[in-house]
N, C-alpha and C positions, 0 to 999 in steps of 0.2 A: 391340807386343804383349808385356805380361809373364808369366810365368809363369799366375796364374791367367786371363787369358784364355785362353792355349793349353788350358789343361783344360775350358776354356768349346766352346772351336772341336771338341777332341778328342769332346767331346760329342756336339756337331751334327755331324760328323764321321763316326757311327758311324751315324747313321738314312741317311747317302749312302752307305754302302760297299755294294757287292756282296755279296749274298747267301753266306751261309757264313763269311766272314768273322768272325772276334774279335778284338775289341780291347782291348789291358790299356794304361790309362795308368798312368806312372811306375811298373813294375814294378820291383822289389828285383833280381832276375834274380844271385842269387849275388853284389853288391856290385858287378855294373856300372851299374845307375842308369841303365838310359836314358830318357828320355821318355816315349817311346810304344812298343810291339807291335803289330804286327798281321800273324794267323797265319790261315790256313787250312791245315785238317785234310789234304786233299789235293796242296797247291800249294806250301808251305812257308812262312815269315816272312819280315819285314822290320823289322828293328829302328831306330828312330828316334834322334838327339840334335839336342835344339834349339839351338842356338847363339845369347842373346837381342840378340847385337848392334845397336845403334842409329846407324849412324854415317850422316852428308849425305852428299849428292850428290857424287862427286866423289873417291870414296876408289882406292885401288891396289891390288891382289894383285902382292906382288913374291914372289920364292923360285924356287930353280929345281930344289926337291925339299921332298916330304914334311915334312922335319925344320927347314928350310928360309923355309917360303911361311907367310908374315904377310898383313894387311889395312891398308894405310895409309891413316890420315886424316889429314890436314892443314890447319889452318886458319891465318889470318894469324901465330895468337898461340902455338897446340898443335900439338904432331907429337905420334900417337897410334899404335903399333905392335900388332896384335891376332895371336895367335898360331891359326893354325886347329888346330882339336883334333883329328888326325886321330886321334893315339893311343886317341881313346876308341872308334871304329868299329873298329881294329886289336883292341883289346883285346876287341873284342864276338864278333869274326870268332875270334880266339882261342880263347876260351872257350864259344863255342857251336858249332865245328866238335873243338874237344875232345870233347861231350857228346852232340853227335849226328851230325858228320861223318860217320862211321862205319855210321849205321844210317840212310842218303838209299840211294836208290836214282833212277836216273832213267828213263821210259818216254819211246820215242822213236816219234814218229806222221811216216811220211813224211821228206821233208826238213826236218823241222819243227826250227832250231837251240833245242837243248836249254837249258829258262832255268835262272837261278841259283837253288837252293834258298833261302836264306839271303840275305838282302841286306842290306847296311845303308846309312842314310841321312844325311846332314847337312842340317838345316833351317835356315835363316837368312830368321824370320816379318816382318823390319823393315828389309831392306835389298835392293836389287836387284843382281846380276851384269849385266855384260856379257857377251854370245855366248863372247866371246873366253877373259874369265878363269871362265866354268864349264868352257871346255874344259878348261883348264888344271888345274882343279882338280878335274874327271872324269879323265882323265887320271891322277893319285893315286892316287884310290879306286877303278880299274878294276879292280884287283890283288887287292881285297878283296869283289870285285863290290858296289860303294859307288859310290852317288848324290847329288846336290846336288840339294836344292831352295832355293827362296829365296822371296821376296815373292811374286812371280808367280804362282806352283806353286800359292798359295792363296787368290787374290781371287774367282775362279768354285770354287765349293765342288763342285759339282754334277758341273762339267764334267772336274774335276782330281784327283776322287776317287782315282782309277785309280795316281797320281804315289805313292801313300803305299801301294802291294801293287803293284809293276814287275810281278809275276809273271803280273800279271791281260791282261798284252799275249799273253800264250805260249798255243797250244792245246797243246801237251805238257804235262805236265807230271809231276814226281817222283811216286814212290811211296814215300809216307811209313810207317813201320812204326807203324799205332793205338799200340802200348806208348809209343814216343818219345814221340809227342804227347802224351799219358799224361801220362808224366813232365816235358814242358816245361810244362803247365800249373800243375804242382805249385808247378815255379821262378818261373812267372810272376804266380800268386795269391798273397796270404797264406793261412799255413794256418788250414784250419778248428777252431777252438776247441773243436767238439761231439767231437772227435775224443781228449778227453782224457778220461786214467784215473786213479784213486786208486792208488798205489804207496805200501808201506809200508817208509817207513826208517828204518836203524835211528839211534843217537843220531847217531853220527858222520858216519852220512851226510844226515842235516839241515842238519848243522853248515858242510857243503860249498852244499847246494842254498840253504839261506837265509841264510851267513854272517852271523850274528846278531850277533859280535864288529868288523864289518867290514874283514876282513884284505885286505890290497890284493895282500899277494904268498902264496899259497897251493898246500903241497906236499903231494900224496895217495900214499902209498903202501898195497899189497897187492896177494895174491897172483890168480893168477886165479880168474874167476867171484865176485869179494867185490863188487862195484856199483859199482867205480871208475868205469868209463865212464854207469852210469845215473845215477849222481850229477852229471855231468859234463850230461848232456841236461837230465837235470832244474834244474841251475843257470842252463845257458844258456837254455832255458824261461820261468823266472822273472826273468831278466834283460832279456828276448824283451818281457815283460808291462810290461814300467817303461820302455817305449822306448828304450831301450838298443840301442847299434848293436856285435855281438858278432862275434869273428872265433876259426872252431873250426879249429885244426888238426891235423891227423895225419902220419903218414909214410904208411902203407898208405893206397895207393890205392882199394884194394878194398873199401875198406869204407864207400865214405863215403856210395854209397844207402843202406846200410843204418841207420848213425847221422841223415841225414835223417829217415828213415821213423820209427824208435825216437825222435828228438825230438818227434814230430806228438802223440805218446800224451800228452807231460808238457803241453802249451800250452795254456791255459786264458783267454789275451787276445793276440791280435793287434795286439799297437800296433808292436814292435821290428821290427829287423832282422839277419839271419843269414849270415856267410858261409860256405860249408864250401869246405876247399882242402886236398888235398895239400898239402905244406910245398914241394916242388918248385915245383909248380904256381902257387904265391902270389909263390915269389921269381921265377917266369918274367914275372909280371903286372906286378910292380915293374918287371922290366927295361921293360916297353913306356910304363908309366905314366912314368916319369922318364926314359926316353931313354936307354938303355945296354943297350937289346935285342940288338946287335951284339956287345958286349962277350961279353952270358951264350949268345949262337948258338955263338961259339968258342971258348967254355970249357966251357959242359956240351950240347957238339949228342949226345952218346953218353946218351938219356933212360933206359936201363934199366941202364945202367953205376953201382953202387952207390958205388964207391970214387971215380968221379970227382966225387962232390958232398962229399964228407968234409970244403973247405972252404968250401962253400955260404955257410956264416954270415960269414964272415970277407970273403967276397966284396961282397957285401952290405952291411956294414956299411962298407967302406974307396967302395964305390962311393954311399955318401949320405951319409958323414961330412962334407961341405962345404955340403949340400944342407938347405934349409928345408924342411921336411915340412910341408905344411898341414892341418889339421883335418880336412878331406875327405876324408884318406886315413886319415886314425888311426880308432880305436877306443876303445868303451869299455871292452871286456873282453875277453882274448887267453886263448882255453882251447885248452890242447896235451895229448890224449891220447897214451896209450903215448909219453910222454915220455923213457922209456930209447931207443928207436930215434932221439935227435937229440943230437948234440953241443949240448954246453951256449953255445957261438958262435950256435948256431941260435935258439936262442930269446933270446939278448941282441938278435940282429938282431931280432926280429919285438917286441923290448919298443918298438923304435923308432918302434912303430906303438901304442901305448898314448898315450889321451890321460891330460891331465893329473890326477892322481888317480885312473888309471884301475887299471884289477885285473887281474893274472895269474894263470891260475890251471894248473895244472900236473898230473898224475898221470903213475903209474911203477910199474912192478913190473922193478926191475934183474935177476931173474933171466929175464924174458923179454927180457934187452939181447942180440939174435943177433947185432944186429951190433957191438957190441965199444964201442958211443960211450959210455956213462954208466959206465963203469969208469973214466973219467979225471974226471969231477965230482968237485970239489974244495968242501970246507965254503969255503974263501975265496971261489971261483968264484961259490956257489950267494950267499953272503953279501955280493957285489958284486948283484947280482942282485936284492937286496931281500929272500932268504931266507932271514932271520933266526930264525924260530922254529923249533919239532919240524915234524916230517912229522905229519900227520895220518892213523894207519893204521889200514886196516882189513882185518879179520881173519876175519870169517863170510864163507861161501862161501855164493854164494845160486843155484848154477847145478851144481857136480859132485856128482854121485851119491856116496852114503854110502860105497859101498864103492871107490871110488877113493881118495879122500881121502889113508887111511894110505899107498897107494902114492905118491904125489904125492909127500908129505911126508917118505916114504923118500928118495924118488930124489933130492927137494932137500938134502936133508943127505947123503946119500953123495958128490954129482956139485959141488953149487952152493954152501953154503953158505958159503965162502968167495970168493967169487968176484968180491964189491961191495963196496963200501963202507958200504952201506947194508944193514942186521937189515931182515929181515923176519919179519910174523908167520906163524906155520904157520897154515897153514889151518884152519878147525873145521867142523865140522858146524852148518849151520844148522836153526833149527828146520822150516823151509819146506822145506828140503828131503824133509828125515824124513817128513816127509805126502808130500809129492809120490812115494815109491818104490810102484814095484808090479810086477806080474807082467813077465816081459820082461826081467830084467838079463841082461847077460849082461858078462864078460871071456874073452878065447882070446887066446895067442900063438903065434903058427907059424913056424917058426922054416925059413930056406933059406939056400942059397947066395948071394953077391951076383949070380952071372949067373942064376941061378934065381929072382933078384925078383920079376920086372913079374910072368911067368908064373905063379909063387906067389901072387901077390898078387890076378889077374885070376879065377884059379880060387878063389878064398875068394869074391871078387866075383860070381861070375856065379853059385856054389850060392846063395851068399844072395838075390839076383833069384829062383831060381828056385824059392826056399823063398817066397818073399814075394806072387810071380805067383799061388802055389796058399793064402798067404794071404789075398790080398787079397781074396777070392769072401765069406771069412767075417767078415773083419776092415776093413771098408773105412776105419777109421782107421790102418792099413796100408800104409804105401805101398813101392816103388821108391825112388824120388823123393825119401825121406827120407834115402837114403845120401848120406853126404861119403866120397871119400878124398882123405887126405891123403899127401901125399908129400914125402921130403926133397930131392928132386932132381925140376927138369922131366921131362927124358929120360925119369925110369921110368913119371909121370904118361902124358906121351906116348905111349905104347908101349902102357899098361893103356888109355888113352882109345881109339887104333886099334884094340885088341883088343875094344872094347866100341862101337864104331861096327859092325863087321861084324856084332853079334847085331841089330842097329836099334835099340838101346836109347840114347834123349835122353840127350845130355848137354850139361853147361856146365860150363866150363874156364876157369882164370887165364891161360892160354900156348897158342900157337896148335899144332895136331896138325900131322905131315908133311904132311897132305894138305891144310892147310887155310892153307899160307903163302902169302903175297901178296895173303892176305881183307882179316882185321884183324889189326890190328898187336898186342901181347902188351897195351901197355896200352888199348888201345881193349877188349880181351877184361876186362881186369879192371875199369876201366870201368860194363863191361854187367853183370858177376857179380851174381847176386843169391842166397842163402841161401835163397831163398824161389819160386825160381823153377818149378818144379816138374821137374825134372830131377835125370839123378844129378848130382852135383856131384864135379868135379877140382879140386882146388886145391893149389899149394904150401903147407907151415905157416907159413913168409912172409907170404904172400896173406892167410891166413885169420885171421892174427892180431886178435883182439876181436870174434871168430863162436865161433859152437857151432851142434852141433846132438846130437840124439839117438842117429843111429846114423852110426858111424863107425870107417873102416877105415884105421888109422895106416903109412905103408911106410916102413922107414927102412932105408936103408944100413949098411954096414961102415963111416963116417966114426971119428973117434978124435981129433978136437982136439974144445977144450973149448967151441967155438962150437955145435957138434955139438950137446952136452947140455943148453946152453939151448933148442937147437930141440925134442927132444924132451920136454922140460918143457911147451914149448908145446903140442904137439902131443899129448899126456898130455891136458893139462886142457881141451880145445876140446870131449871130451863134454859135455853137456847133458843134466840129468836130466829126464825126462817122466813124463809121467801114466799113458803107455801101456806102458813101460818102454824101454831103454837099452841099448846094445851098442856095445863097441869092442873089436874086433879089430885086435892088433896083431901085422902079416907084417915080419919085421925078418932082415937079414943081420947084425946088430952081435952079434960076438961077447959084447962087453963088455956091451954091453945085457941079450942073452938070459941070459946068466948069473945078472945081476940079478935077475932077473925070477924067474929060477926059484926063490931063493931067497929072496925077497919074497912072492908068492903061495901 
């Protein structure tokens, strides 16, 4: 059986399965590639990898672990050693208990043992096992709740159906949350093309989405709200349509449904493919793909510890400097958003995954560098690197309200502008935006103690709800649910978020509440974060880096180093101008700030 047979079989395949059942062959699934899916809505998945092995009668399983156990053939003339892939069922278990681990539940009927949500399978269509070495190699994949099938598994179609959904033996079963399934469908389809919109850009930013010059290494700079990141979807988009197999990456976790969801708008042909990854999360996937998952367990097992990835890149590159990298694993096109949050090692490692002639493409605004890495980018650095020409900047803001602007632009020349290495342009008023103002602006600043924060802050909070509850009777595009607060410190978020559980008022948060540890873990919560969810929203300005929204309530500290004032840079310009109008409130202990402020406005 070759390749296109199995999608023949997969076929006939789908008229025997049990009712409810859906089946995606060869889903893209984030750039793991498996074979087959097959999902029920209630019961969970089973993700497939075919393995097209052909080998006589008479072959071996030797190994006496994972890393280990090969397929021996031997004939009078050839020794032939077959490596089993176990790493690609790890990798699957990986990244889909990343994505949805978190949000299974399981129902328990009687003594009924509780089956595995999630499974995953190794299929070998051309070759039989012995009793003995499926043990052996059950046994493996027990750990991943991972199956063996083989030749056997598939000569009665009819009868073996069952082999390809394990889950279908259990009468228990999970309680899947509708949203998850939702969103695994998303990952498991190609997107829908009807789902695209006319965006209008301006010169410079065409010059990004259709590289018309064909620049292979490519640097965007500007400040927030200018299109850097739309420009960014819309190129990978357009690359998306030329079959082009693209790989996006960020530092913020938190953001990467969102940038999904914001590429679906620009995609106009579904022929490519797309990966989105954390930069963490990419280099964890390496460690499993090439074998030195051990290494990065004991070097980064501390995942929300910031300073212990600082040499991430360097690790990475010393750990494949020896190693043939195949095709399979490269790309066409490497785009790294918010590129000031990566040491420039970071992305020489991930150039490693560029195919040949392939394109980087980059964007940065160095005043939003909180954490301190693009202040050591070096013109040699970047000019090893292939980035030889100007930065391409842009400069129109197509997201902050008119009347922030000058503040913005103050606060970056008082606090930032020297701070990089890299001019940036000030911001300008776009014309789009200028239509877009209307009734509803608003700026306040209130000014507290630092131990009088959360509590300052929660009381701005809770009149605005309770101004919005007795609007929303008249104004039903109005909402609650439209508030962000933003905070410089978990702690105060936590504290405001406690205080705003006890009125029962929704919310969704980057970082887990007192009451709510031992649920989900900080990033399984950022994860799930969605802008759009219809809740109040908690978030660090971390977190929230490359969101906006309309109305929002900024809390900052007494801090006083200068990391400090790129946070609130950021945290400044995450407003979003609306049609309906716009409000940010900013509750601040900082001395130095409030002084600003005051004679700024």
């Amino acid at each position: 059986m070759n390749r296109e047979e199995f999608r023949n079989f997969c076929l006939e395949l789908c008229s025997e399965l049990t009712s409810g059942l859906e089946i995606f062959i060869e889903p893209y699934l984030n750039g793991i590639k498996p074979d087959l899916v097959v999902l029920h809505p209630e019961k969970g998945l089973n993700t497939i990898f075919v393995d097209y092995l052909n080998f006589p009668e008479g072959f071996q399983v030797l190994g006496e672990n994972e890393d280990t156990t090969h397929i021996k053939s031997k004939t009078e003339t050839t020794e032939i050693m077959h490596k089993i892939p176990f790493w690609k069922l790890k990798l699957a278990s990986l990244e889909l208990n990343r994505l949805y681990g978190f949000r299974l539940r399981t129902r328990v009927i009687g003594q009924q043992i509780n089956p595995p949500t999630m499974t995953f399978t190794l299929l070998y269509p051309n070759i039989k096992f012995s009793s003995q070495d499926r043990i052996k190699i059950n046994k493996f994949l027990k750990n991943i709740d991972g199956y063996l099938l083989d030749k056997s598994d598939i000569v009665d179609l009819s009868a073996k159906s069952s082999n390809f959904f394990p889950q279908s033996y259990y009468e228990s079963f999970p309680v899947i949350e509708p949203k998850a399934i939702a969103d695994l469908r998303n990952w498991l389809k190609q997107p829908d093309s009807k789902r695209a919109v006319q965006i209008k850009f301006t010169n410079n930013q065409m010059r990004i989405v259709s590289n018309p010059d064909n620049i292979k290494r490519r640097r965007v700079r500007g400040g927030p709200g200018t299109g850097k990141t739309e420009a960014l979807l819309a190129r990978a988009a357009n690359l998306f349509s030329q079959n082009k197999e693209v790989l996006y990456l960020t530092y913020n976790i938190t953001i990467l449904n969102e940038l999904r969801s914001r590429f679906l708008s620009h995609v106009t042909n579904k022929n490519g493919f797309i990966t989105w990854l954390n930069y963490h999360d990419w280099c964890k996937r390496l460690a499993h793909q090439f074998g030195f998952e051990k290494d990065w367990s004991s070097r980064f097992f501390r995942e929300n510890d910031d300073k212990a990835f600082e040499n991430v890149g360097e690790f990475i590159i010393i750990q494949l400097e020896h190693m043939a990298i195949p095709d399979e694993h490269k790309f066409d096109v490497i785009i790294v958003d918010e590129a000031q949050d990566m040491a420039l090692d970071w992305i020489k490692a991930a150039t490693l995954f560029l195919k040949s002639g392939g394109e980087l493409l980059i964007a940065a605004d160095t005043r939003q560098d909180i954490y301190d890495r693009s202040q050591n980018w070096t013109s040699v650095e970047m000019n090893g690197l292939g980035f030889n020409g100007p930065w391409l900047t842009l400069g129109k803001s197509h997201r902050t309200p008119a009347y922030l602007i000058p503040l913005i632009n103050k606060f970056k020349k008082r606090f930032l502008d020297h701070s990089s290495l890299e001019e940036i342009e000030a911001l300008d008023l776009s014309d789009e935006i200028g239509e877009q103002l209307s009734l509803g602006d608003k700026l306040d600043v209130i000014e507290c103690s630092d131990t009088n924060l959360p509590k300052t802050a929660f009381e701005v909070i809770h009149k605005l709800i309770t101004q919005d509850k007795a609007a929303e009777r008249g104004n039903p595009n109005r909402s609650v649910e439209d508030i962000i607060i933003l905070v410089s410190k978990k702690n105060i978020g936590a504290d405001i978020g406690a205080r705003l559980s006890e009125l029962k008022v929704k919310i969704e948060t980057t970082f887990p509440l007192k009451r709510q540890k031992g649920t989900l873990t900080e990033r399984d919560m950022k994860l799930e974060f969605s802008s759009l969810s219809g809740k109040v929203k908690i978030s660090t300005i971390h977190s929230f880096k490359g969101m906006g929204g309309s109305r929002v309530i900024l809390v900052l500290d007494n801090n006083r180093n200068h990391s400090f004032k790129k946070l609130v840079y950021v945290g400044l310009s995450r407003l979003k101008a609306g049609a309906l109008g716009h409000s940010l409130f900013i509750v601040s202990s900082n001395i130095e700030l409030n002084s600003f402020l005051k004679n700024s406005l």
